[in-house]
N, C-alpha and C positions, 0 to 999 in steps of 0.2 A: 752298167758303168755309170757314175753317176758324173750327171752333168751339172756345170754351176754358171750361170748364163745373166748378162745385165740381156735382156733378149730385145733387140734392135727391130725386130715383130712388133715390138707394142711404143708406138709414140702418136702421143693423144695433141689433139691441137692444144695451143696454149692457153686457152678457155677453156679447158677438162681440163687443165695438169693439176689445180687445187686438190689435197686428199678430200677436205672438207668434202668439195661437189664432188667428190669421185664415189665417196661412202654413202655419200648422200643418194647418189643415183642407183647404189643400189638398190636400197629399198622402196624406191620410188614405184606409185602405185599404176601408175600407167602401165609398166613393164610387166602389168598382169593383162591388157588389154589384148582381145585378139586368140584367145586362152579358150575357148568354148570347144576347140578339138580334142583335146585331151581334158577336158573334165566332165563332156558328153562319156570320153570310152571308159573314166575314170570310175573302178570299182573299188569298195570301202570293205576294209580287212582287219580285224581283231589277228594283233599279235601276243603269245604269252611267252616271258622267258622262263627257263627255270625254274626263276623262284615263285614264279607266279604272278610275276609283277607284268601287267601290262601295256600294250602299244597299237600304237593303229598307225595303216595306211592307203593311199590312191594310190591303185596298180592300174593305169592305163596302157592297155595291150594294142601293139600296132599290129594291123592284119597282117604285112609283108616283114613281122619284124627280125633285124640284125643284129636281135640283142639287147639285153634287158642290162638300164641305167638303174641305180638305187641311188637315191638322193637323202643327205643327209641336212635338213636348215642348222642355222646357229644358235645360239643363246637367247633365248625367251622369245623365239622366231617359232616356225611352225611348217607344215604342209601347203601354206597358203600363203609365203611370206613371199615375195616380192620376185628375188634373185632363183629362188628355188624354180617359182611356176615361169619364169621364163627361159630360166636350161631346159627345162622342161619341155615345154611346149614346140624348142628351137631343136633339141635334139630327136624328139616327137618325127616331128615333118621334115628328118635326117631319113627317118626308117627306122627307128630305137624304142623299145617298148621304155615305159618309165616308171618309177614305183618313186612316190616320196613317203618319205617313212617320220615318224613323231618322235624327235625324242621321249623321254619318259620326263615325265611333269613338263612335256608342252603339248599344245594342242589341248585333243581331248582327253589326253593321258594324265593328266592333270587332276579328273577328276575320276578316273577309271580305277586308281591305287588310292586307298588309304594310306601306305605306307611313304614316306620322303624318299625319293631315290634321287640322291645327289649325282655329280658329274663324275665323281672319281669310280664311279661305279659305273661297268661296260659289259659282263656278262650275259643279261638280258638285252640289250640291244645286239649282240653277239649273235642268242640266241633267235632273237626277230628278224635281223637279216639272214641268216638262215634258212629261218622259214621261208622269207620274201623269194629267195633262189627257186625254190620249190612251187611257185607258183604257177611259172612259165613253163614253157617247154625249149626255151631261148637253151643254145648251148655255154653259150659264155657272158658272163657278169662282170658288169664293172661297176663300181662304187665313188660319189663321189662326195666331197662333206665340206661343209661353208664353216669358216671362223671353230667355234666350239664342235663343232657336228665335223670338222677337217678331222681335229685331235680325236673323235669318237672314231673316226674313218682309220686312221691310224691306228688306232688300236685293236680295232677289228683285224687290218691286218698283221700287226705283232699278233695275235690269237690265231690268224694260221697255218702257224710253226707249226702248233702241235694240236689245232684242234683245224682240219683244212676244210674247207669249203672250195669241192671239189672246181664250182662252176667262173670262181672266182678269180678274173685274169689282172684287175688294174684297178687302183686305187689311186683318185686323185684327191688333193687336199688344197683348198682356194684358200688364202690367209688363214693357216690353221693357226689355231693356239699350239708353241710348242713347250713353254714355262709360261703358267701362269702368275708364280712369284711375282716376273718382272711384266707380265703384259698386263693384267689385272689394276696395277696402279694407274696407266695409262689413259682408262676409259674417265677415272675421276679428274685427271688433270687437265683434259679438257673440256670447258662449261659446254659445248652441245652434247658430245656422247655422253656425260653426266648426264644432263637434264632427259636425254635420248633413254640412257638404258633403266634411270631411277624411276621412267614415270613407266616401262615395261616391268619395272620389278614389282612398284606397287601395284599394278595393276593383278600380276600372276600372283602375290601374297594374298588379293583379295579375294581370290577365284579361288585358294587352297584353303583360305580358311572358313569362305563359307560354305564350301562341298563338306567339310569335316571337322566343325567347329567343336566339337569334343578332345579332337587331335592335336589342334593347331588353332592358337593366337596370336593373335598379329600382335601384342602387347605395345611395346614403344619401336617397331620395329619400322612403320611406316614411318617414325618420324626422322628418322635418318636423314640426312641430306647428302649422305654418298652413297655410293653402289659398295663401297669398300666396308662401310658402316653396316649396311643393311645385311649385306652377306657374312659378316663376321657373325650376326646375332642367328643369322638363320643356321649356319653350321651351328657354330659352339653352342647353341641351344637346342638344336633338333637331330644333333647326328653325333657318333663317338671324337669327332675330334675335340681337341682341346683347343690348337688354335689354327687358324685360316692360312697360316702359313703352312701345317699340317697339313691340311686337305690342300692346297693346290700343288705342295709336292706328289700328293699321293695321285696328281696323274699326268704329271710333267714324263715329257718325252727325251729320250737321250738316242743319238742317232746306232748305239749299237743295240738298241730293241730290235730291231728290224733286217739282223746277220741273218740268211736263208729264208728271211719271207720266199715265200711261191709267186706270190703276187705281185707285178710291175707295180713301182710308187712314183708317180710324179706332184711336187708341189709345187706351189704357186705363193708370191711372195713378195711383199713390197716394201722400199727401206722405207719411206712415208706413211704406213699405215698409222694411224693415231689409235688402234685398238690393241693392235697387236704387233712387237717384237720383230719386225722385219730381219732383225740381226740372228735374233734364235732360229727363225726358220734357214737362213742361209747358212747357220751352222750345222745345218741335218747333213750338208755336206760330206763326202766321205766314206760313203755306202752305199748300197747298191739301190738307188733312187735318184730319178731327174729334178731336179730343185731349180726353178725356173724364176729367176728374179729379177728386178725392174724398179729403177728407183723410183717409179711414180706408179700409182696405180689404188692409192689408197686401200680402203676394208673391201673387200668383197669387187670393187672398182675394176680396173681394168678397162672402162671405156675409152677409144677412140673415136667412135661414133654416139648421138644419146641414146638413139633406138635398139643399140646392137646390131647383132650378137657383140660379145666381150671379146677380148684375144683370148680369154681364158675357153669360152666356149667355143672359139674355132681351134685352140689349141688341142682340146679334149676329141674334139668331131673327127679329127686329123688323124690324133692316134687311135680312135676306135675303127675308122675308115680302113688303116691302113694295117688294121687285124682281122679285118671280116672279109 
């Protein structure tokens, strides 16, 4: 049944309620501090989809463990990004084994494929989590996906309808993207996550095209001065769409994807996010998923304390606790 909630669980003193410092705290690098337990047990894994396109990731295995978290980061984020290694580490020292997984063209996957595997494409990630299940001996999986890696989480579970993954009980999505049409414009309109995401995109354009400068030139693409700009050149010149509006329908969400998923969906959601659409996500409304919203909490945010854990990470620990 699904539930649609301002959740009275999460109220941050009045010096966190900024999204700015909310988003910001996400990725803030201390919140890797303290991380030497799970990257001591943490082992490094080649994953291949289908098509052949591949991925990597850290499976660190708890000795007593409750179940096996798969972790998805966000957009031009990675295995090593900030919010990822501290659900990590925090649900780690819960009793939870942890696997974070690379999207494709982040991390090291970037330079593992010749070929562009854009966002609107989820088969081979499909296929790696998959495998990821196969790695434990955990009986039950749950999955969880930040921002962009939310929307990849969701789609994973719209895939299984009809393709199941037996092991797979609960899918959670923390600020997912659910139209990029309208979240997409968002990042440009404000000057930090502009300057925030433009100087990640140059940086990943630099990393793609000198792994494979045959493939791919950066031509006037660096010179962009939006993320809206940059991305428009990078589809409509490296991939079949014609235009960028094209591709971010081609993996925009609609809440009746998701009629007889298998898998429990809880999202997370904020009307303040400055990245993403806090309205799109509270309209997933209406199906058989918990949509958990909260007019403050910024991107990825959620803090009431700066050290943690998040409401979102005690939210998630709660309901895995209260299935083991």
């Amino acid at each position: 049944m699904t539930e649609t909630t301002d959740h009275q669980g999460f109220v941050p003193p009045v010096w966190l309620r900024s999204p700015v410092v909310q988003s910001a705290l996400a990725s803030a690098k201390f919140r890797k501090r303290g991380a030497s337990d799970i990257e001591q047990a943490a082992q490094y894994h080649l994953l291949t989809g289908g098509s052949g396109a591949r991925t990597s990731c850290l499976l660190s295995r708890h000795p007593q463990s409750r179940g096996l978290v798969v972790i998805l980061h966000g957009w031009l984020g990675s295995v090593q990004s900030a919010y990822v290694v501290s659900t990590a580490k925090f649900l780690f020292r819960q009793g939870f084994s942890v696997c974070r997984v690379n999207l494709l063209e982040h991390g090291d996957a970037v330079t593992l494929n010749p070929g562009f595997h854009h966002a609107a494409e989820d088969a081979d990630l499909f296929d790696a989590i998959a495998q990821v299940t196969d790695l434990t001996d955990d009986k039950e999986v749950s999955l969880i996906g930040y921002s962009l890696g939310g929307n990849f989480a969701l789609r994973v579970a719209r895939r299984l309808r009809s393709q199941p993954i037996p092991k797979m009980r609960h899918v959670f999505a923390v600020s997912p993207v659910i139209d990029p049409v309208t979240s997409s414009p968002m990042i440009d309109a404000h000057p930090l996550m502009r300057a925030y995401f433009t100087r990640k995109l140059r940086r990943w354009l630099r990393e793609k095209t000198k792994a494979f400068p045959d493939r791919y030139q950066a031509g006037n693409i660096a010179q962009q001065k939006s993320v809206l700009g940059m991305s428009d050149d990078i589809i409509c010149g490296w991939t079949e769409f014609e235009t960028l509006d094209d591709y971010f329908r081609a993996y925009r969400l609609i809440p009746e994807d998701f009629d007889g998923c298998p898998a429990r969906l809880t999202l997370f959601g904020a009307f303040d996010d400055p990245v993403v659409n806090g309205a799109d996500i509270a309209a997933m409304a209406g199906r058989d998923m918990d949509v958990v919203m909260s007019p403050l909490g910024g991107h990825n945010g959620f803090f009431d304390t700066v050290r943690g854990p998040t409401f979102y990470d005690r939210a998630i620990l709660n309901s895995l606790s209260t299935r083991v």
